[in-house]
SEZA-784111 format. One record per residue: z, x, y of N, C-alpha, C in turn; residue in three letters. Coordinates in steps of 0.2 Angstrom, whole numbers, padded with zeros to 4 digits, always signed. Last residue first. Layout:
N
ZXYZXYZXYALA/...
***
This chain:
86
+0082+0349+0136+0084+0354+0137+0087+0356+0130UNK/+0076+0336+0142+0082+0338+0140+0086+0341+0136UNK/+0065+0341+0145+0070+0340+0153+0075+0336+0150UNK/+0057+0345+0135+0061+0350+0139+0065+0348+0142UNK/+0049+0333+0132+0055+0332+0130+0058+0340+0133UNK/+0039+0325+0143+0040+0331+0139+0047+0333+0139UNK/+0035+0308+0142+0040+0315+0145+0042+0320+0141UNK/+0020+0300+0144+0026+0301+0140+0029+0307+0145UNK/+0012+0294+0152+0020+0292+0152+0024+0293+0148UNK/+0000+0295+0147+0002+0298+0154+0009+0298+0156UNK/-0001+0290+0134-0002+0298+0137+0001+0298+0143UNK/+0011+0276+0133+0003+0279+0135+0004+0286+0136UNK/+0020+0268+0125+0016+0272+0121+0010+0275+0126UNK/+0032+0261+0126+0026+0260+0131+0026+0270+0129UNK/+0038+0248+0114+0037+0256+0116+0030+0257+0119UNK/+0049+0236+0119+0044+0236+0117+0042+0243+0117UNK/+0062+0232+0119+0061+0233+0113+0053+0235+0112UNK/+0065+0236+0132+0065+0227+0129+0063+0227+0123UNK/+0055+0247+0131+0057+0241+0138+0057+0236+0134UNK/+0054+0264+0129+0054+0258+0124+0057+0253+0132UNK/+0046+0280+0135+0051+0273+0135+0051+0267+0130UNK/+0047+0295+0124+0042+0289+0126+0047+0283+0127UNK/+0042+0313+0124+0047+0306+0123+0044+0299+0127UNK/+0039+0327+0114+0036+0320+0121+0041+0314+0117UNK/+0041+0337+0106+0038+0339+0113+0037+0331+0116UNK/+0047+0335+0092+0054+0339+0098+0047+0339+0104UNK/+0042+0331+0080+0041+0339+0082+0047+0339+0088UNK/+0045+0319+0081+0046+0323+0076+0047+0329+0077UNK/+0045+0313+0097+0040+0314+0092+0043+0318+0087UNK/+0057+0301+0102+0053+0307+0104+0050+0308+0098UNK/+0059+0286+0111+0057+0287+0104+0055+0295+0108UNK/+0074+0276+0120+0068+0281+0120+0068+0284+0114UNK/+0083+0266+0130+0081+0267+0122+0076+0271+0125UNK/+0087+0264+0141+0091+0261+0137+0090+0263+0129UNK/+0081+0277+0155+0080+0273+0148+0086+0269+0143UNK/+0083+0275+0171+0086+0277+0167+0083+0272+0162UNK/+0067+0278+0182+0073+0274+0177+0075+0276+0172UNK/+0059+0287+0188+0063+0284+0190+0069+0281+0190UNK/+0050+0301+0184+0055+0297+0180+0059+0292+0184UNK/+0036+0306+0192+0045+0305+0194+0046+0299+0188UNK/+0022+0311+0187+0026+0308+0190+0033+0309+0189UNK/+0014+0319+0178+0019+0324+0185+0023+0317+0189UNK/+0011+0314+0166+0006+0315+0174+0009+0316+0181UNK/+0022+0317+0159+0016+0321+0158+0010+0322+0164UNK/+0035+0313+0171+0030+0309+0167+0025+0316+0164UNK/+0051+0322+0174+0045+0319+0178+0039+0316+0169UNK/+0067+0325+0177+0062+0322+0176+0056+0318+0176UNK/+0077+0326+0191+0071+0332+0186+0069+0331+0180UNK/+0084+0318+0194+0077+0319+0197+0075+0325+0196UNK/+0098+0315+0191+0095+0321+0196+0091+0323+0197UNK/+0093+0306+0182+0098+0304+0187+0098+0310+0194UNK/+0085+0310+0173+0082+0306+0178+0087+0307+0184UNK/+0097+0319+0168+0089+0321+0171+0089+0317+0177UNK/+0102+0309+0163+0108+0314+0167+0100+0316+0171UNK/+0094+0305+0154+0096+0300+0159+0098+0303+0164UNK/+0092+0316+0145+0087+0313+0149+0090+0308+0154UNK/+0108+0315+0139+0103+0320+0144+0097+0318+0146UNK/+0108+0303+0131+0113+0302+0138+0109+0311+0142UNK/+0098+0304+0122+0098+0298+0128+0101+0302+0134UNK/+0104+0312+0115+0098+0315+0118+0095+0311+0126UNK/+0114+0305+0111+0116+0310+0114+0110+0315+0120UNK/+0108+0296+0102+0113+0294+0109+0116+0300+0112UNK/+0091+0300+0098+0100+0299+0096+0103+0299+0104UNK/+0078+0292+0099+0082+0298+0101+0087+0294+0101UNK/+0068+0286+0085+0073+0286+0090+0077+0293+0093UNK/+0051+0296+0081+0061+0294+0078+0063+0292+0084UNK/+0038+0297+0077+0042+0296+0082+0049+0295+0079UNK/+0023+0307+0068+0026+0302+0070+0033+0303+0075UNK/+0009+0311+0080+0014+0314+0078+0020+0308+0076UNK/-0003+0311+0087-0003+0306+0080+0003+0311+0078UNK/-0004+0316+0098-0006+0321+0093-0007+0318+0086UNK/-0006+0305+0107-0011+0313+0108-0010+0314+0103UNK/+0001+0294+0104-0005+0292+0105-0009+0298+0106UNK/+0011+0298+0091+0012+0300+0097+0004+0298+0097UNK/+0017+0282+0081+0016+0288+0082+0013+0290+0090UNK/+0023+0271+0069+0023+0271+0079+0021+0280+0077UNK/+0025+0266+0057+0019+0266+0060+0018+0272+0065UNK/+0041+0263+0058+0039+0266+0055+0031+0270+0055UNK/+0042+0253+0070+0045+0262+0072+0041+0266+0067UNK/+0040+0241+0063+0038+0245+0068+0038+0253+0070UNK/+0051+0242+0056+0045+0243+0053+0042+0246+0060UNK/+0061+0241+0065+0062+0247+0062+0055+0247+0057UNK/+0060+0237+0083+0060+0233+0076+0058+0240+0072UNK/+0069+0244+0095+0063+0246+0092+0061+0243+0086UNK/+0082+0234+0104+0079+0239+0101+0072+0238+0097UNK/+0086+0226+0116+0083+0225+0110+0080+0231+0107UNK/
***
């Protein structure tokens, strides 16, 4: 279930207050390739473990954030620095 699109509209980065766009189906399928070879990791160094169905990045291109079930889990600690999809 995707990101209800008012929603989305509001949704910004909880650090910079940057707003967010969905990540295009192309950017998905490289963060997952990541995950899948475990080099990606959370802003708190942890281990990306799951592959994402949907993910929001910020406007500017620096932090990506999961959505589960249509809901976007918006915390500092969990977002992923959008590099590790390159």
């Amino acid at each position: 279930m995707p990101v209800n699109d008012e929603l989305l509209e509001i949704l910004c980065c909880p650090v910079s207050r940057t707003p967010v766009r969905r990540l295009s189906s192309e950017e998905l399928d490289r963060l997952n390739e990541a995950i899948r070879a475990g080099r990606a990791s959370h802003v708190d160094q942890s281990a990306v473990e799951q592959e994402l169905e949907e993910g929001l990045i910020t406007v500017d291109g620096l932090t990506i954030y999961a959505v589960d079930a249509g809901i976007p889990l918006m915390l500092e600690e969990k977002g992923i620095p959008a590099g590790t999809i390159g």
